[in-house]
DRENVEXDREN-859009 format. One record per residue: x, y, z of N, C-alpha, C, O, CB in turn. Coordinates in steps of 0.1 Angstrom, whole numbers, padded with zeros to 4 digits, always signed. Glycine has a CB too. Layout:
! DRENVEXDREN-859009
XYZXYZXYZXYZXYZ/...
//
This chain:
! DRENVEXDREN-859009
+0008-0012+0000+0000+0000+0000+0009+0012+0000+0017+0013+0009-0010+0000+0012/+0008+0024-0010+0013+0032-0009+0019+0039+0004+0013+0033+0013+0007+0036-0015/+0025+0046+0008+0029+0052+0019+0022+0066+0019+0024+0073+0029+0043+0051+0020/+0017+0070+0009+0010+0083+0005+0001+0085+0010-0002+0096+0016+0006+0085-0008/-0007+0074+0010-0023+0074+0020-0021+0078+0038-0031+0081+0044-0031+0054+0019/-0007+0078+0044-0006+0079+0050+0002+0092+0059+0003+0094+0071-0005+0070+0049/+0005+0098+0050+0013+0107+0051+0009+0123+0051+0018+0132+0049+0021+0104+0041/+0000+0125+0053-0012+0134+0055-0011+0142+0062-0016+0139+0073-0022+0130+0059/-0006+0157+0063-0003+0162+0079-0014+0174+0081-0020+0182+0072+0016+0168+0083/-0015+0173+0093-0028+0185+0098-0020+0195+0096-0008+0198+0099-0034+0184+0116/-0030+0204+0088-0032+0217+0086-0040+0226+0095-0052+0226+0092-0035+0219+0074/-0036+0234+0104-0049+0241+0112-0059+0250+0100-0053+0257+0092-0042+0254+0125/-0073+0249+0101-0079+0257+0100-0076+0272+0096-0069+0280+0103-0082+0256+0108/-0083+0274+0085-0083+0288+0078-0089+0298+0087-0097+0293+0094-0090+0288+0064/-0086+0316+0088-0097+0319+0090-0109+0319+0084-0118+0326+0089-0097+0326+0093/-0112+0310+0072-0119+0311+0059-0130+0297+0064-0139+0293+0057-0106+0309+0042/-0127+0291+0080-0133+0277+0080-0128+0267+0071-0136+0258+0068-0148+0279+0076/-0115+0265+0065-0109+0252+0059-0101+0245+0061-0094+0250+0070-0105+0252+0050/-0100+0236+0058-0085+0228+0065-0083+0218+0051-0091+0216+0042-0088+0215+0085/-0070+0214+0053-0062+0209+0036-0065+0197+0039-0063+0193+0051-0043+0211+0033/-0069+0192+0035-0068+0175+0036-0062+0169+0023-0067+0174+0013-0084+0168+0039/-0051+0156+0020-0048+0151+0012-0056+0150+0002-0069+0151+0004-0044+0143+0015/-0051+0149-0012-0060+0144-0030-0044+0140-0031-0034+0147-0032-0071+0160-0045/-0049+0123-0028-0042+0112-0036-0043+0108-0051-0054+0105-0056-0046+0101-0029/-0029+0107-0061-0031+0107-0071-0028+0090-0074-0017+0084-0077-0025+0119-0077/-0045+0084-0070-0040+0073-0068-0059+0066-0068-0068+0067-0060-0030+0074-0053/-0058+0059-0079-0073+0054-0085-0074+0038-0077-0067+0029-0078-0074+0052-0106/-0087+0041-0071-0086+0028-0063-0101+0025-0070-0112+0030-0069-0085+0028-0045/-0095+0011-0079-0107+0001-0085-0116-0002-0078-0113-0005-0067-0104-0011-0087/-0128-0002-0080-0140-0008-0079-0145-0016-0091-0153-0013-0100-0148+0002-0076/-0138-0030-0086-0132-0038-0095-0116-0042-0089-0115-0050-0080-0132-0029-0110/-0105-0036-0094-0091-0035-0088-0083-0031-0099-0083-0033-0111-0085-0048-0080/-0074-0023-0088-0063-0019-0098-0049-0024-0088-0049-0028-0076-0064+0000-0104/-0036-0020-0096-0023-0021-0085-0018-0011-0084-0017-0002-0092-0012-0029-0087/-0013-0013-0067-0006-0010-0059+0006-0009-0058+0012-0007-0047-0009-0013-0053/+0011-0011-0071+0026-0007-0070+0036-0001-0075+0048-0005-0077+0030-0012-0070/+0030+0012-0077+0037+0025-0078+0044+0031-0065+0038+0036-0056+0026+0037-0082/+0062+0026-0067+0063+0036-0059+0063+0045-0048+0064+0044-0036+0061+0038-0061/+0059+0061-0065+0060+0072-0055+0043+0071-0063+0039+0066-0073+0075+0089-0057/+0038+0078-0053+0024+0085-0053+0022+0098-0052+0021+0102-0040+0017+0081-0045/+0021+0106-0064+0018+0120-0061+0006+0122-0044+0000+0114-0038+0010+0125-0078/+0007+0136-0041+0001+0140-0032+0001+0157-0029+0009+0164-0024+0004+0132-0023/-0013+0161-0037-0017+0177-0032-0022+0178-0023-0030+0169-0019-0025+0186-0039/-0021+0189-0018-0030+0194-0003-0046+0201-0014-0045+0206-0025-0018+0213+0011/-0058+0201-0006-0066+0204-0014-0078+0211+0001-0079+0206+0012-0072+0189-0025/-0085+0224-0004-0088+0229+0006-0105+0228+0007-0112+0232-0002-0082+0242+0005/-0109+0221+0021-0125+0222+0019-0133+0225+0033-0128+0221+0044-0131+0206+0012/-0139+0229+0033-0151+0233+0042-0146+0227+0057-0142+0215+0059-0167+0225+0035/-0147+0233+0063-0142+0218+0075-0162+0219+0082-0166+0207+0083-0123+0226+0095/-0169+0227+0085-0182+0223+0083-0186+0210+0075-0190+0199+0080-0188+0235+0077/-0185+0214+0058-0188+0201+0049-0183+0192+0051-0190+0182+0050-0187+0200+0036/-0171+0191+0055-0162+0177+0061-0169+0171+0075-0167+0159+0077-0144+0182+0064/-0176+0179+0085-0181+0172+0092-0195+0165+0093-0201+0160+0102-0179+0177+0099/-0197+0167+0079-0211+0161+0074-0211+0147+0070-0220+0139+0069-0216+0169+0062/-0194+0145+0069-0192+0131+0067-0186+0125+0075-0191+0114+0076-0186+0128+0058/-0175+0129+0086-0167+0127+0088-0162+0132+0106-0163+0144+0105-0162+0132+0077/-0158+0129+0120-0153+0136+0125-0138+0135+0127-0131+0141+0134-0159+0136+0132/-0135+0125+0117-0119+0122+0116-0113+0135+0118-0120+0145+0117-0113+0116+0099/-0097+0136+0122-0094+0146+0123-0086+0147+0103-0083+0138+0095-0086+0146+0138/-0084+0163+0103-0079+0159+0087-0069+0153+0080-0069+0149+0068-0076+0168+0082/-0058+0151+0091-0047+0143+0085-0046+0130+0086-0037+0122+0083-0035+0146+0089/-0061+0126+0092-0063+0107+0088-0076+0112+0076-0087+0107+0079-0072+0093+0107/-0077+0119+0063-0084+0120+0058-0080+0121+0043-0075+0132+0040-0090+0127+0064/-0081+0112+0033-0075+0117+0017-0090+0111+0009-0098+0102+0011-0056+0107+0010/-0087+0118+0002-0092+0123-0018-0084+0113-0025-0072+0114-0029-0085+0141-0025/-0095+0100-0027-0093+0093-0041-0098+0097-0052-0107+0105-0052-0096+0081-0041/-0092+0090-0063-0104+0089-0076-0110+0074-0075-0103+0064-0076-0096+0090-0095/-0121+0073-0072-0131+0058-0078-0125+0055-0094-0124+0065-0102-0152+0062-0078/-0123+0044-0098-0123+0042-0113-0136+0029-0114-0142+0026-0103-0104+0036-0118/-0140+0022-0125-0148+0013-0126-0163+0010-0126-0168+0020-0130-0144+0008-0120/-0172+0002-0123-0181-0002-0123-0193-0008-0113-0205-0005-0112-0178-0007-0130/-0183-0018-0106-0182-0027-0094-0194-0022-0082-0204-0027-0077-0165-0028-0088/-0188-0013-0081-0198-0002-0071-0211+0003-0075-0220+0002-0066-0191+0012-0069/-0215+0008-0087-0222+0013-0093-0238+0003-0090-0242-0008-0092-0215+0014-0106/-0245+0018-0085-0250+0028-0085-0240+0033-0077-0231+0038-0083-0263+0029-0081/-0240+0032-0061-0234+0040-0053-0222+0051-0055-0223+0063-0051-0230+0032-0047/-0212+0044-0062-0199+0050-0068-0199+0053-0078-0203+0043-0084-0189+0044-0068/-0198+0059-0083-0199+0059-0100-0183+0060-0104-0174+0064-0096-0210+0074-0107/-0178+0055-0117-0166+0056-0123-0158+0069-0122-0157+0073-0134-0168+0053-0136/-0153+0076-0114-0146+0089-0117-0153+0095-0106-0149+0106-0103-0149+0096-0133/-0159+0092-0101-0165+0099-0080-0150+0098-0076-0140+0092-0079-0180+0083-0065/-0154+0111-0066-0138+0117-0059-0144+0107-0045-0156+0105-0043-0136+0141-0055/-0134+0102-0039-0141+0090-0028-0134+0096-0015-0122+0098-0015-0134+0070-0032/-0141+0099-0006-0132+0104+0007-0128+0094+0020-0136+0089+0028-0140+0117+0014/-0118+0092+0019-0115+0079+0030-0113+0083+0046-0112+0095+0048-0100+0071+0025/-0112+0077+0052-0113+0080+0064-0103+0069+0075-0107+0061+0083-0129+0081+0066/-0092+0070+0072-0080+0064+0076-0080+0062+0091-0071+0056+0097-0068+0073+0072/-0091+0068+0097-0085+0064+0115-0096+0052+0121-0097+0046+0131-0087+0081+0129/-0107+0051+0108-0112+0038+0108-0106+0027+0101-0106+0027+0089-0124+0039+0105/-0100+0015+0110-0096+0003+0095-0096-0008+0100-0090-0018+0096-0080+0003+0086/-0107-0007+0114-0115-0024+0116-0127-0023+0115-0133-0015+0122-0114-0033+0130/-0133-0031+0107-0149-0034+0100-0157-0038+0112-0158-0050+0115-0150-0047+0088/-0163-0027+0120-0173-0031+0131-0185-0036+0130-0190-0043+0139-0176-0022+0137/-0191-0032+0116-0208-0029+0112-0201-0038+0100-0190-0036+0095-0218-0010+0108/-0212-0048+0097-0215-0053+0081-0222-0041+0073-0231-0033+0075-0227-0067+0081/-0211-0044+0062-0220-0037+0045-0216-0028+0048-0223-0019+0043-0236-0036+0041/-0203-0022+0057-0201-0006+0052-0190-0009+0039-0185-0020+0035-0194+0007+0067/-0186+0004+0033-0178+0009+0022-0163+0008+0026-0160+0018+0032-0182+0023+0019/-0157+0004+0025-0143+0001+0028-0130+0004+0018-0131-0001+0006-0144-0013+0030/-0119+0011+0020-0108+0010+0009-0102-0001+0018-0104-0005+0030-0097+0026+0004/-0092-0007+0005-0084-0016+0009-0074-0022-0003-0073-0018-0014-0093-0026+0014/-0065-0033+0004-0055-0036-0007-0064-0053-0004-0070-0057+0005-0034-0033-0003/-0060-0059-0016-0064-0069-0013-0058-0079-0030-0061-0079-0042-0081-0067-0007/-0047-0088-0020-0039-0097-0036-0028-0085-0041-0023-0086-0052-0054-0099-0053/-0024-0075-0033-0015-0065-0040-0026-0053-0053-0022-0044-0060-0001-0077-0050/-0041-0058-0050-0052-0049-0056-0055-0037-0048-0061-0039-0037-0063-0056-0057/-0054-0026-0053-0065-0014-0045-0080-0015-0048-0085-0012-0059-0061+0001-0050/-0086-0018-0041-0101-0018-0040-0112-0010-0031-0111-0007-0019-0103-0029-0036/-0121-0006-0038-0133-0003-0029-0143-0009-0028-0150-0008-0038-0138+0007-0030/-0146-0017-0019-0157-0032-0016-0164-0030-0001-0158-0025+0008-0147-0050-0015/-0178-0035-0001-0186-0040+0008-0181-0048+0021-0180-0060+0018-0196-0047+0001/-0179-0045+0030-0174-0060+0035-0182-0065+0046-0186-0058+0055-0159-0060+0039/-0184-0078+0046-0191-0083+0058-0181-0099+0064-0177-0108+0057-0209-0086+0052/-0180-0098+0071-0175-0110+0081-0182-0127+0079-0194-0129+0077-0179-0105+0097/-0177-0133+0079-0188-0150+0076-0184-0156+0090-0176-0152+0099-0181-0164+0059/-0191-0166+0090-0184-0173+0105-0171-0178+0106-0164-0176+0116-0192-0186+0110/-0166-0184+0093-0158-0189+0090-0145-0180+0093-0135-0187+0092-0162-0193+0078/-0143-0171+0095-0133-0165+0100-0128-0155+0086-0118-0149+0086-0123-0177+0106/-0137-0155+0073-0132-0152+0064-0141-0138+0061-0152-0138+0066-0132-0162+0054/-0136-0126+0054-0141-0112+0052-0147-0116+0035-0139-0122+0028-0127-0098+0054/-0162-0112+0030-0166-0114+0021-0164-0102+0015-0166-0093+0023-0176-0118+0021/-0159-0095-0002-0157-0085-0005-0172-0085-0012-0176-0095-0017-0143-0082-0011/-0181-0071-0013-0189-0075-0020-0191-0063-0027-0185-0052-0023-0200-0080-0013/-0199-0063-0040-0199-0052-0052-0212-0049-0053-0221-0057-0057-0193-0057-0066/-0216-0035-0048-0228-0031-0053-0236-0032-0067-0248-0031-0069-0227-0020-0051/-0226-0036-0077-0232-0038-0092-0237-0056-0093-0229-0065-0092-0217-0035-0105/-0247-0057-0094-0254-0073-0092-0247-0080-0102-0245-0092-0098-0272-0074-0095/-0241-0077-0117-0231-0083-0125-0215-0083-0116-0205-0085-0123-0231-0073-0140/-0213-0081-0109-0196-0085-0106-0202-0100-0093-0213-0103-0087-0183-0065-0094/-0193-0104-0094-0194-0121-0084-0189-0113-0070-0183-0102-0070-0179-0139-0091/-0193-0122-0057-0180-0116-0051-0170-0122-0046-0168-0132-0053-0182-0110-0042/-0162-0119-0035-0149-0125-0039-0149-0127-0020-0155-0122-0011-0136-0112-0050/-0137-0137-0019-0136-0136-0002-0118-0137+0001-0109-0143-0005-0146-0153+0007/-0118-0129+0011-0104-0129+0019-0101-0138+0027-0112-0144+0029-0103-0120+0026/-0093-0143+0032-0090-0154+0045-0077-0144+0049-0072-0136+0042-0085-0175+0040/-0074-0147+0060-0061-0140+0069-0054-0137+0063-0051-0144+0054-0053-0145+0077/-0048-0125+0064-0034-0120+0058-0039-0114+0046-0035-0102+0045-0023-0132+0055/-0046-0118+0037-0049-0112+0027-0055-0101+0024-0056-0098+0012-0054-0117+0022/-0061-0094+0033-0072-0080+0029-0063-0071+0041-0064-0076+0052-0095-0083+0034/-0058-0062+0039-0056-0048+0046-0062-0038+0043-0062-0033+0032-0046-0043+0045/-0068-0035+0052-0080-0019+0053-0070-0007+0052-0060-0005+0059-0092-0017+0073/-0075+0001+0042-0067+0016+0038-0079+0028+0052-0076+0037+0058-0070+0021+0013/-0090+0022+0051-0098+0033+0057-0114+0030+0052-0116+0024+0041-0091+0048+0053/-0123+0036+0060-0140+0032+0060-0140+0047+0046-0135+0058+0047-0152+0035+0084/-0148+0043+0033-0152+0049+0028-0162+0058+0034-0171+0052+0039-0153+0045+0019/-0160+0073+0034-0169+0082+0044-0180+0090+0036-0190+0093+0042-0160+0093+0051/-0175+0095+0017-0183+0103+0012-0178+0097-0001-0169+0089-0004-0184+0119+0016/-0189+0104-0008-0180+0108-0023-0188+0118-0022-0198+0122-0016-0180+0098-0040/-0175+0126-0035-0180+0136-0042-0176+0133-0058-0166+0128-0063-0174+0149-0037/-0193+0137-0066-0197+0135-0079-0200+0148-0082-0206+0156-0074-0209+0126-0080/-0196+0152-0097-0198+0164-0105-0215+0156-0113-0218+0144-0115-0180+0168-0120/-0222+0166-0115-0235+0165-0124-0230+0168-0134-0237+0168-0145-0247+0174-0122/
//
């Protein structure tokens, strides 16, 4: 997993009400893509800290700006949704929330729910993708998907 997603540092507050939070230049499949670039660009990008707590009470530097790429997700996600992650969550408490993650050396954004069996099911909002399952060692959580943001 990149080291980018992590590297995030708190910016205080504008008098303008903003704070910088990471935009990772770094497309996480819905579907999958890899994880192994490297260097990973990373801009500071400035938003609302109000709007940010509409999603979010993370503080900002457990907080980055993906691009969604794919299908997998869809409705929810759509292909090209800005995805906001939320890095100070990355153990799955609640079934069926939104999750980033690596998984097989894949970046992914998947459903996840727990089985008895000790195994994490990845699941895809699009009724055409199968889903897929983890056993130990294999799935690392990047952070609980918190928002997207979509252009009309």
């Amino acid at each position: 997993m990149p080291d980018a997603l992590q590297r995030s540092q708190l910016v205080p507050a504008n008098d303008d009400g903003t704070v910088e939070i990471a935009k990772v230049d770094l497309a996480l499949g819905m579907g999958a893509t890899f994880l192994d670039d490297e260097f990973v660009p990373v801009e500071k990008v400035r938003i609302s800290e109000s709007l940010l707590r509409v999603y979010t009470d993370a503080p900002p530097e457990m907080l980055a700006i993906v691009d969604g790429i794919g299908d997998s997700m869809n409705p929810t996600i759509q292909d090209g949704d800005k995805v906001l992650i939320d890095m100070s969550q990355r153990v799955p408490m609640m079934h069926d929330r939104i999750w980033a993650m690596a998984f097989a050396g894949m970046g992914m954004i998947k459903r996840l729910r727990a089985r008895p069996d000790g195994t994490m099911l990845l699941l895809s909002d699009n009724p055409s993708v199968p889903d897929d399952r983890a056993t130990d060692g294999e799935l690392h959580i990047i952070g609980r998907v918190a928002g997207v943001l979509r252009k009309l």
